[in-house]
C-alpha positions as CSV (number, residue, x, y, z in Angstrom):
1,X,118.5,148.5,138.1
2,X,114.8,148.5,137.4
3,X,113.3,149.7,134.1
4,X,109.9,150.3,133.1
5,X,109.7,149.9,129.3
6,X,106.7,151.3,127.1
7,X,106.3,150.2,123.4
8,X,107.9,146.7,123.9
9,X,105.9,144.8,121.3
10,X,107.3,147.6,119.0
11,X,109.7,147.7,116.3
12,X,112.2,149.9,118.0
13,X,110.5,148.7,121.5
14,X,110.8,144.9,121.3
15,X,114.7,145.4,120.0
16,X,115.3,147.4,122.9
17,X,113.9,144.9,125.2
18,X,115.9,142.1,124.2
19,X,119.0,144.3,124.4
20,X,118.0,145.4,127.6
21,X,117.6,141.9,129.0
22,X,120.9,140.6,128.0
23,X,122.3,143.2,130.6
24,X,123.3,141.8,133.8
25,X,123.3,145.3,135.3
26,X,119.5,145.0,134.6
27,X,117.3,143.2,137.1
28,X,114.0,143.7,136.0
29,X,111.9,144.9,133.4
30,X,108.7,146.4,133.2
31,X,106.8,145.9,130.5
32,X,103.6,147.4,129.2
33,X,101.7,145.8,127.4
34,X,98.4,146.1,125.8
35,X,96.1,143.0,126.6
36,X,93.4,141.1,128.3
37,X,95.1,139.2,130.9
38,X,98.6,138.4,132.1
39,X,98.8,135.5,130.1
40,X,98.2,137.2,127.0
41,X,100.7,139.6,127.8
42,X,103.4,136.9,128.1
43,X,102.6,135.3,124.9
44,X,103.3,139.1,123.4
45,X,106.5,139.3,125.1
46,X,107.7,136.0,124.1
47,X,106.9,136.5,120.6
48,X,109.4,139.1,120.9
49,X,112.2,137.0,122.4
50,X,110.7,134.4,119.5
51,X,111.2,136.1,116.8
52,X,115.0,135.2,116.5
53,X,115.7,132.8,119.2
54,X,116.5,134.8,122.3
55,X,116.0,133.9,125.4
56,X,113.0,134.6,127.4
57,X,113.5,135.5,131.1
58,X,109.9,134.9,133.1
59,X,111.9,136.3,136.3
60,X,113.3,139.6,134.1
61,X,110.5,140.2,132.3
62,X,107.5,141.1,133.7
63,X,104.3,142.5,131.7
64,X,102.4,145.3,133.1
65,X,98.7,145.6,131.5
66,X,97.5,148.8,130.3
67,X,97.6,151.6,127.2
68,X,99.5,155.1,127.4
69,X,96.7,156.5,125.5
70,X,94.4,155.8,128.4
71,X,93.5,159.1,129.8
72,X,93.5,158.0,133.6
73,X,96.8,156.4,132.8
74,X,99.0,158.0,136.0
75,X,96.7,156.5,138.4
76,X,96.7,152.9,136.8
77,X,100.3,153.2,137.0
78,X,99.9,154.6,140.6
79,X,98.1,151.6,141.6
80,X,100.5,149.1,140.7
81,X,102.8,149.2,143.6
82,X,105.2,146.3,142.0
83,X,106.2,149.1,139.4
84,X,107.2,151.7,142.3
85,X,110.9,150.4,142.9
86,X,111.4,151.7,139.0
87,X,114.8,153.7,138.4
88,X,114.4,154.1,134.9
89,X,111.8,154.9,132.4
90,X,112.3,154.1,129.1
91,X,109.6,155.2,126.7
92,X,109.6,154.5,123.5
93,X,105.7,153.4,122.4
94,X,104.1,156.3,120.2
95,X,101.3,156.4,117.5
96,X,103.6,156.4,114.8
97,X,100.6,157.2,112.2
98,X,101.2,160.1,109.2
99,X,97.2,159.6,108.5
100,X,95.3,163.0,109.1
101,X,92.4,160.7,109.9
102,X,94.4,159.8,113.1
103,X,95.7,163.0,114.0
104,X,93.2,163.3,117.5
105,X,94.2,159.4,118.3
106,X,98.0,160.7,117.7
107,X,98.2,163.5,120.1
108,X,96.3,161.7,122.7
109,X,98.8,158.9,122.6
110,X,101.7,160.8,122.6
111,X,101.2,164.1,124.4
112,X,98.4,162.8,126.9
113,X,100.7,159.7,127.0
114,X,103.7,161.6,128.0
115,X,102.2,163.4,130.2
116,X,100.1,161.0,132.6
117,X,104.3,159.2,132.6
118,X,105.1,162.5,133.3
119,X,102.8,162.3,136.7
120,X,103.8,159.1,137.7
121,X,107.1,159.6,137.2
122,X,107.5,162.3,139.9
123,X,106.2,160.1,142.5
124,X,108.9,157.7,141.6
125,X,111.3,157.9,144.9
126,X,113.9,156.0,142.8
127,X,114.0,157.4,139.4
128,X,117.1,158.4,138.1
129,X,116.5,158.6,134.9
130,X,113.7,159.6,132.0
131,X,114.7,158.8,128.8
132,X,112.5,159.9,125.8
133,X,112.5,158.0,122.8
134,X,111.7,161.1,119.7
135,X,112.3,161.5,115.8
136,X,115.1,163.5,114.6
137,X,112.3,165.2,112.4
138,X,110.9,167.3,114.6
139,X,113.2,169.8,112.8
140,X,110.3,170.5,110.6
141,X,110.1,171.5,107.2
142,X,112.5,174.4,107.7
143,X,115.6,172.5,107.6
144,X,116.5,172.2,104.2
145,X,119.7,170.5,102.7
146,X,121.6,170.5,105.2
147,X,123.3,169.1,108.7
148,X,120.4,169.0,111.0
149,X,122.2,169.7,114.7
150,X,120.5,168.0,118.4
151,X,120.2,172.3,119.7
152,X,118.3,173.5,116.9
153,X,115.3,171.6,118.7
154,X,112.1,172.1,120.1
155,X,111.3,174.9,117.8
156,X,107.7,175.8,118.0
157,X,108.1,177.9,115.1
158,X,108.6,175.1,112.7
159,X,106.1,173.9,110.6
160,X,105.5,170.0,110.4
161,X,105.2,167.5,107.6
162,X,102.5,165.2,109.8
163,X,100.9,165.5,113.5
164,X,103.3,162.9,115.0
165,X,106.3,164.3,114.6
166,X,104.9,168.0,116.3
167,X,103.8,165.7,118.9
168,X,107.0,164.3,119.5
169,X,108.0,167.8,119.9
170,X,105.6,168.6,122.7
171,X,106.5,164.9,124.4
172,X,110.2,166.8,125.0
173,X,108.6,170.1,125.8
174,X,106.6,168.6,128.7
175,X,109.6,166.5,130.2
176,X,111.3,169.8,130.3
177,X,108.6,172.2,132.3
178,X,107.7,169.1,134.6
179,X,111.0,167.2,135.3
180,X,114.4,168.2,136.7
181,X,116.8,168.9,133.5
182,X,119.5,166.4,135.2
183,X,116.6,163.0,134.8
184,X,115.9,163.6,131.6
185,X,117.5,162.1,128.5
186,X,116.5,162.9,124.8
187,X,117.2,160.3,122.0
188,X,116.5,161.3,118.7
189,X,116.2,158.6,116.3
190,X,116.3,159.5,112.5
191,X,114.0,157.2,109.7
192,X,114.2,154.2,110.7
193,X,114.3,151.4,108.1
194,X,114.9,147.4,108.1
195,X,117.3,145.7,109.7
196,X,121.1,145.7,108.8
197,X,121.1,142.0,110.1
198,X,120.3,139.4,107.2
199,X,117.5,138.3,108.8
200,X,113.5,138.3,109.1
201,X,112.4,142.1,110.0
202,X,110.7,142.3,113.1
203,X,108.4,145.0,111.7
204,X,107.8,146.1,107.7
205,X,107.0,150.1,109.0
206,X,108.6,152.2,106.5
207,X,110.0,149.6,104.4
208,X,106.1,149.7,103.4
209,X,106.8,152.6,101.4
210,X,110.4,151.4,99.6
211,X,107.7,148.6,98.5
212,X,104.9,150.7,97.1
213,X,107.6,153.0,95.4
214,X,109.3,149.3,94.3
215,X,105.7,148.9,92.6
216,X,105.4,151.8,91.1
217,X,108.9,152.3,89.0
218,X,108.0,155.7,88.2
219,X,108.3,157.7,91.5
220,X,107.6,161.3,92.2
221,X,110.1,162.4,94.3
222,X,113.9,164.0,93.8
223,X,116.3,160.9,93.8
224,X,119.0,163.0,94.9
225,X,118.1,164.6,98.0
226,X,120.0,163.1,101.1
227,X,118.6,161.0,103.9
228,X,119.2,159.8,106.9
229,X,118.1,156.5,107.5
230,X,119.2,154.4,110.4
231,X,118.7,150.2,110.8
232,X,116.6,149.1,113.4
233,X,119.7,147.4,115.6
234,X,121.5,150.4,115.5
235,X,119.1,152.4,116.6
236,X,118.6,149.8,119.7
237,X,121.7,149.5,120.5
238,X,123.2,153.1,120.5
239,X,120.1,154.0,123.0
240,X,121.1,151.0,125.3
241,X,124.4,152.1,125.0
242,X,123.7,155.7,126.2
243,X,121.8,154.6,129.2
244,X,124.9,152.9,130.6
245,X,127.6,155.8,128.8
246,X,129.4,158.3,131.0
247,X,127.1,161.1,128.8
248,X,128.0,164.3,128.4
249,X,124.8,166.1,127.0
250,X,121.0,165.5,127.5
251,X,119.8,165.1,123.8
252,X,121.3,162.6,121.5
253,X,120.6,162.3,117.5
254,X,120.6,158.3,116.7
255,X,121.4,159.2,113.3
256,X,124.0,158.2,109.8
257,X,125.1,161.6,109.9
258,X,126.8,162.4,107.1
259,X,129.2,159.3,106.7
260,X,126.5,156.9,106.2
261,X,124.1,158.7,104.8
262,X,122.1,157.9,101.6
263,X,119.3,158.7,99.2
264,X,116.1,157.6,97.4
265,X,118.3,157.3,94.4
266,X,120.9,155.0,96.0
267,X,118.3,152.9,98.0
268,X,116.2,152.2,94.4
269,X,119.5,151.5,92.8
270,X,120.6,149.0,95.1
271,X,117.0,147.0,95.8
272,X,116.3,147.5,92.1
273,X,119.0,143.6,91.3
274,X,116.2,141.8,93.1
275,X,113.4,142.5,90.7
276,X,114.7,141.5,87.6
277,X,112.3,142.3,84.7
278,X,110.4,145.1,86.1
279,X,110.5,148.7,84.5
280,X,113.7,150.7,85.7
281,X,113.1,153.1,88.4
282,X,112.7,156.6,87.4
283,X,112.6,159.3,89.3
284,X,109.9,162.5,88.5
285,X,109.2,165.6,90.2
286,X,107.2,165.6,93.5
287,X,104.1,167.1,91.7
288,X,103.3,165.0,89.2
289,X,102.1,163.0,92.1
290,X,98.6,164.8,91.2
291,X,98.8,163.8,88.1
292,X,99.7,160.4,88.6
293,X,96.3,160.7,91.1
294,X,94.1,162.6,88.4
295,X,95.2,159.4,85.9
296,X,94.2,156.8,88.3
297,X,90.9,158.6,88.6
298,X,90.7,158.4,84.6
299,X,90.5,162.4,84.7
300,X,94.0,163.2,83.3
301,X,93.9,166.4,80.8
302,X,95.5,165.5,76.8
303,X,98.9,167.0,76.9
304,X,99.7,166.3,80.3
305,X,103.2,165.3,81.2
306,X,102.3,162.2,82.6
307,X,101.6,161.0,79.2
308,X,105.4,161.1,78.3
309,X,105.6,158.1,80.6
310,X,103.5,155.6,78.5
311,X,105.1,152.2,79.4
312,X,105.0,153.0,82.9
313,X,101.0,153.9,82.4
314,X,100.5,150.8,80.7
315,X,102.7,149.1,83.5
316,X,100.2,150.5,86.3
317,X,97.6,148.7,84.1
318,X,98.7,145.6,84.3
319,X,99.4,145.3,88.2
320,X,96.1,146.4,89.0
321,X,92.6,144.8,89.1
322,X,91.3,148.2,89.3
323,X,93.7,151.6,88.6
324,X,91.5,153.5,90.9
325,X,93.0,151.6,93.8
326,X,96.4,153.5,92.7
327,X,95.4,156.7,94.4
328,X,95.3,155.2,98.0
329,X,98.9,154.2,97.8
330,X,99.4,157.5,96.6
331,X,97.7,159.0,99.3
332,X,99.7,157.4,101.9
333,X,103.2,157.9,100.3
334,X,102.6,161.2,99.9
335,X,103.9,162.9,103.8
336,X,107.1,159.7,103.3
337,X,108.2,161.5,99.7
338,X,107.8,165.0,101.6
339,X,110.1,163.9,104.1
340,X,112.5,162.4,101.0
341,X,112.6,165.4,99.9
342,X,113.8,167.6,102.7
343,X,117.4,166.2,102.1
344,X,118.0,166.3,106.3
345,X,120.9,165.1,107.7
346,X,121.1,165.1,111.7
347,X,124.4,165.5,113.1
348,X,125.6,162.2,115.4
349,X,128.6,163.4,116.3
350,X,127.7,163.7,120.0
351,X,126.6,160.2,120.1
352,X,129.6,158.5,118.6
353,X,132.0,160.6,120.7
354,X,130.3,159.2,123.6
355,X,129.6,155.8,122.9
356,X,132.5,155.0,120.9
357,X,130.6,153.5,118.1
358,X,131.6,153.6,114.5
359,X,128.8,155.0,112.1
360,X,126.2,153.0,110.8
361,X,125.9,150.9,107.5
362,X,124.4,153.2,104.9
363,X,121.4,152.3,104.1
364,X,121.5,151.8,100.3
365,X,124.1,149.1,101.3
366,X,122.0,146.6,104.1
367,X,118.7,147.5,102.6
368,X,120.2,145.3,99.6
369,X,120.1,142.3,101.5
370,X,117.0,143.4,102.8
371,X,115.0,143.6,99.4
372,X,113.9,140.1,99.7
373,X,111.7,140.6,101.8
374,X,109.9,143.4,100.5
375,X,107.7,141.0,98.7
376,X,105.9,139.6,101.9
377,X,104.9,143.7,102.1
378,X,100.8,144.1,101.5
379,X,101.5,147.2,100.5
380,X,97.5,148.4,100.4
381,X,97.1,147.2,104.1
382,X,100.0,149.3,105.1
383,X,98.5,152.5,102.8
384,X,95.6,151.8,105.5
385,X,98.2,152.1,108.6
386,X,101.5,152.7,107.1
């Protein structure tokens, strides 16, 4: 078996590729990579395998040079006739970006992307399988508080929170006009978040906004609605185990369902040991984010209700240099507490039946042993490219 891998330097990506290698059904794997020479691509790969001591195999492994958002990307791919003996396609890189700024970049990356894979794929003589790495959340902001189930989706009636995850949408749209129904495989990962093994993360994405709301104390959002978040190994290793499962349905939430789910409230409460001292955590509603914004531009009205919050003003104060800097955190947490507050939870009923896993550590519970490191976390470089 011979997969070609996309996002393996990822944070999903690079878990799935160590998984992947440890399989002896697996003989090689393709990697692409972005970089300016072979060699540079290896050292990226073996970073990967680095990071906590796995084994690198130069034989398995094999780095392919390019960048899905390149827009003659099918014919690179054509080109390289090492790649042709591929049975399985495994893409999971996408431009994970909630910045409007970014919204062009976003959609060539992962509709353009998709679709020049799309075109290479079908000259594949080989391929037996397509499998699409998505986000539970294409659901959109229509799904309220509730169970969130695999059929409801794509729905182009749905509004979106941000431009990836409509683009995710149209990635499983495109698979379906252009590829046969039985190639194609749908995984639909929900947030993930950290790492439920007590160890280094391989990547801070997400966790980047547990951190800024870790700074603030006083965070405008609903504590209470539910989400689903998902550790990065579980995620990894349900999709691994799907590829090689007797399946018996072509779209797959990679979810907590509502066993393991969890909440703002619950993930504050449990971090919240690890910073002793700090002001406790308190929970406002979403729209006093503007006037959390309007007082970091030193333009709040007298008699606002922010102003019932004076510690935590005077706390804001005190962390930084300049208060103004405030309102680009802000900025960037505000599409992560709109997604807090849809209180989704996506059904993974499918994928435990047919995998036979248990469900997943709640997050509230392995993001506790995560919370030391939330202070390696710059928190205004990942406002900048959270």
């Amino acid at each position: 078996m011979n997969i070609f891998l996309t996002g393996s330097t990822g944070f999903l990506g690079g878990e799935l590729l160590v998984a992947l290698s440890k399989h002896k059904e697996v003989n090689k794997i393709y990697c692409l990579v972005r970089a300016i020479s072979e060699e540079h691509a290896i050292i990226r790969l073996k970073h990967v395998f680095d990071l906590h001591g796995d084994e690198f195999d130069a034989k398995k492994i094999i780095p392919v040079l390019g960048n899905i958002g390149e827009h003659d990307f099918a014919n690179v791919l054509l080109s390289n006739k090492m790649i042709q003996d591929t049975n399985i396609i495994v893409h999971s890189a996408a431009n994970t970006s909630f910045s409007k700024i970014y919204d062009k970049i976003v959609e060539q990356v992962n509709i353009g992307g998709v679709n020049e894979l799309i075109k290479w794929s079908l000259t594949l003589q080989n391929l037996d399988t397509f499998m699409y790495v998505g986000t539970a959340t294409i659901s959109g902001k229509e799904a309220r508080n509730r169970v969130v189930y695999e059929e409801e989706s794509p729905n182009l009636k749905v509004h979106h929170v941000v431009k990836y995850t409509y683009t995710k949408m149209m990635g499983e749209i495109l698979l379906a006009k252009h590829l046969p129904k039985e190639k194609v495989l749908i995984v639909r990962p929900s947030i993930i978040m950290g790492d439920s093994r007590d160890w280094l993360p391989r990547s801070y994405v997400i966790l980047w906004a547990i951190e800024t709301a870790n700074m603030l104390r006083l965070v405008p959002v609903n504590g209470d609605s539910a989400l689903d978040v998902i550790p990065v190994d579980f995620a990894s290793n349900s999709i691994v185990a799907l590829l090689f499962a007797n399946r018996n349905y072509p779209v797959y939430h990679i979810s907590s369902g509502l066993n393991s789910s969890t909440s703002s409230g619950k993930i504050m409460k449990a971090i919240e040991p690890s910073f002793p001292g700090l002001l406790p955590f308190k929970f406002i509603e979403k729209p006093m984010i503007n006037q959390m914004k309007l007082w970091a531009k030193g333009k709040l009205p007298e008699g606002s209700a922010l102003y019932q919050y004076p510690n935590y003003l005077d706390y804001w104060k005190s962390i930084f240099d300049d208060v103004n800097q405030m309102r680009i955190l802000l900025a960037a947490l505000e599409p992560y507490l709109e997604f807090a507050e849809l209180g989704q939870i996506f059904d993974n009923s499918k994928l435990l039946a047919d995998i036979g896993f248990e469900p997943p550590e709640p997050a509230h519970i392995y993001l506790a042993r995560s919370a030391k490191y939330l202070k390696n976390i710059d928190v205004f470089a990942g406002a900048v490219d959270p």
